[in-house]
N, C-alpha and C positions, 0 to 999 in steps of 0.2 A: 504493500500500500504506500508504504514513502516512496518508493521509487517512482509508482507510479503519480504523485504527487508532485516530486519533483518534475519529473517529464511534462506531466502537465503548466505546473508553475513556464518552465522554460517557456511553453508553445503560447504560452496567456502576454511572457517578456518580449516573446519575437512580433505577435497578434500589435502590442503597442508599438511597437517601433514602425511597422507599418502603417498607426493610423499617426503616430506622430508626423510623416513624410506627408502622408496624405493631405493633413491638418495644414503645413507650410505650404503645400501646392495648388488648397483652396483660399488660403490667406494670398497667395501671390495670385492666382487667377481673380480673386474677388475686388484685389487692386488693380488689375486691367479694366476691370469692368466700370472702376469709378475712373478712371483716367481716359473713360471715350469706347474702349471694346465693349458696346454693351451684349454684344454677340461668345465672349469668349467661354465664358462657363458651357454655355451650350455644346459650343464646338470641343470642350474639354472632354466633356460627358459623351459625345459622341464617340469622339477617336479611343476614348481611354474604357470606359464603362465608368463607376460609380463600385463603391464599399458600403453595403448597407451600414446604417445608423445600430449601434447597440455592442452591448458587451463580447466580449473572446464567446462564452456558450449561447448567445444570442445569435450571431451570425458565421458560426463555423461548426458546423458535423462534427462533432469528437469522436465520431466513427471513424471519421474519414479526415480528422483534421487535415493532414497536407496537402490534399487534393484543392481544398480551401484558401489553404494559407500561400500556395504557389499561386493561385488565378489573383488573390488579396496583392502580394507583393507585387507581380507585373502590371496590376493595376495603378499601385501606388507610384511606381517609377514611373509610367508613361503620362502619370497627370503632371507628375513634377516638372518633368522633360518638357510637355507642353505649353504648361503654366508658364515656366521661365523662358521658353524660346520664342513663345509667341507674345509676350512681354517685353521684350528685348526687339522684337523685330517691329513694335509699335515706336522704341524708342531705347538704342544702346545704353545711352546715358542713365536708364532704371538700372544696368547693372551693380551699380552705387549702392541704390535704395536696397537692392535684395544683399548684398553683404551686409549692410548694417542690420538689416531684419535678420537674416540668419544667425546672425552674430548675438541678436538683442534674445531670438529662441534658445540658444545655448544657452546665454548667460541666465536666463531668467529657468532654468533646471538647476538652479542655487546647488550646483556640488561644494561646495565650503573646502575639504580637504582630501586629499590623497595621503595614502599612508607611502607608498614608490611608483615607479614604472610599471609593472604589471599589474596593479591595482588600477592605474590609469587605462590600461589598455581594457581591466576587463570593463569598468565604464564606459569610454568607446563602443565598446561591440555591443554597450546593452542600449544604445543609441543611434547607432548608424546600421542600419539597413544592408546587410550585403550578404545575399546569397541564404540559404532556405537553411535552417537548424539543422545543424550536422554535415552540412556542405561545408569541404575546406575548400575557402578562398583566400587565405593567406600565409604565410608562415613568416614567422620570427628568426631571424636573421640573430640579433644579439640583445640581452636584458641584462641588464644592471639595476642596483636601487632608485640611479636616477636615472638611465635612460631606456626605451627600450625602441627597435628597429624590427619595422617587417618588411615582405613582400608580398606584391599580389599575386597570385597565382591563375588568377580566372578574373574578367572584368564583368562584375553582376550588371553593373547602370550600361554599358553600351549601347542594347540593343534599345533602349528604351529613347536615348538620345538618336541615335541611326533613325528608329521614326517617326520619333518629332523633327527630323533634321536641322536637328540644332548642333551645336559644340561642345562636347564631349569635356574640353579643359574648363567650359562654365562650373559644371556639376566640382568638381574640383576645388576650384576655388570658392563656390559657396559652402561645400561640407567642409572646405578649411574656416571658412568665415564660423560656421555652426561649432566645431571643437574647439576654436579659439573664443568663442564667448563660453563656451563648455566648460572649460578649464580657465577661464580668467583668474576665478577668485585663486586657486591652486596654486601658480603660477606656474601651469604645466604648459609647455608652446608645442605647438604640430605644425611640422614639415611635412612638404611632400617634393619628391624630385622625379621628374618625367611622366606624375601618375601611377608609378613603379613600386619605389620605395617609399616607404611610408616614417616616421620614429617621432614619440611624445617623448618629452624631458623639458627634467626640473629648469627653471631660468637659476 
């Protein structure tokens, strides 16, 4: 029964992390809409589908959780993808606006303190979105107290940006923007180099 408890909890951690994505890509589409696209939610909801409203055992089969939680996650990347690319293409200069909003979503998840680097990381992963529970997409390169280093091994966001055709290094530097207000108070800082390599450490 713990175990199964646990398993559960995990898929309840993964189930938010996807409505938090969601939540950012209808705050950004909702500001298209007051800035003149009064069309864009719609076209969201077309291309992307919609996550129904309501709890983890409200909108997901725990018969069949992943079946669920895989169609939830590509949901949630391709509203993001569209949100911000068709945002962007109404006017670059919003680039600005969505870093500081990503930035102001991190900070405002009040993490207070980190006990080191692998504590840091595992906060990261119960936040960012990437790849289905129990899919490895990354591996760790090197950890120390204060620093730690991965790789990606697979790019989960791609295809999602491929069909919004948008830019691929956006999504990047806004989830840099989202761990950097994430870790403000800590003063933990995230790098990224090529998209590639990833490492949080102590300032």
């Amino acid at each position: 029964m713990e175990t199964e408890f646990a398993g559960l909890a995990g898929l309840i951690g993964y189930f938010n992390k996807i409505k938090l994505l969601e939540s950012i890509a209808n705050q950004i589409a909702e500001y298209g809409v007051q800035c003149g696209n009064a069309t864009l939610m719609d076209y969201i909801d077309m291309n992307c589908g919609g996550i129904p409203e309501g709890e983890f055992t409200q909108v997901v089969d725990v018969s069949a959780p992943m079946q669920f939680l895989a169609m939830y996650t590509k949901t949630a990347e391709n509203r993001f993808a569209f949100a911000v690319t068709e945002l962007l293409k109404m006017n670059a200069s919003f680039l600005k606006v969505l870093e500081n909003s990503c930035f102001q979503v991190g900070k405002d998840m009040q993490i207070h303190a980190v006990q080191n680097a692998d504590k840091a990381f595992e906060i990261y992963n119960d936040f960012i979105l990437d790849g289905m529970p129990g899919e490895q997409t990354k591996e760790i390169v090197s950890c120390s107290d204060s620093k730690i280093v991965w790789k990606k091994l697979t790019d989960t966001h791609e295809p999602a940006w491929k069909k919004a055709g948008g830019n691929l290094n956006v999504y990047y530097m806004l989830q840099k923007s989202f761990v950097t207000g994430l870790f403000d108070e800590c003063k933990y800082a995230y790098y990224i180099e090529d998209n590639l390599t990833f490492s949080l450490f102590k300032l």
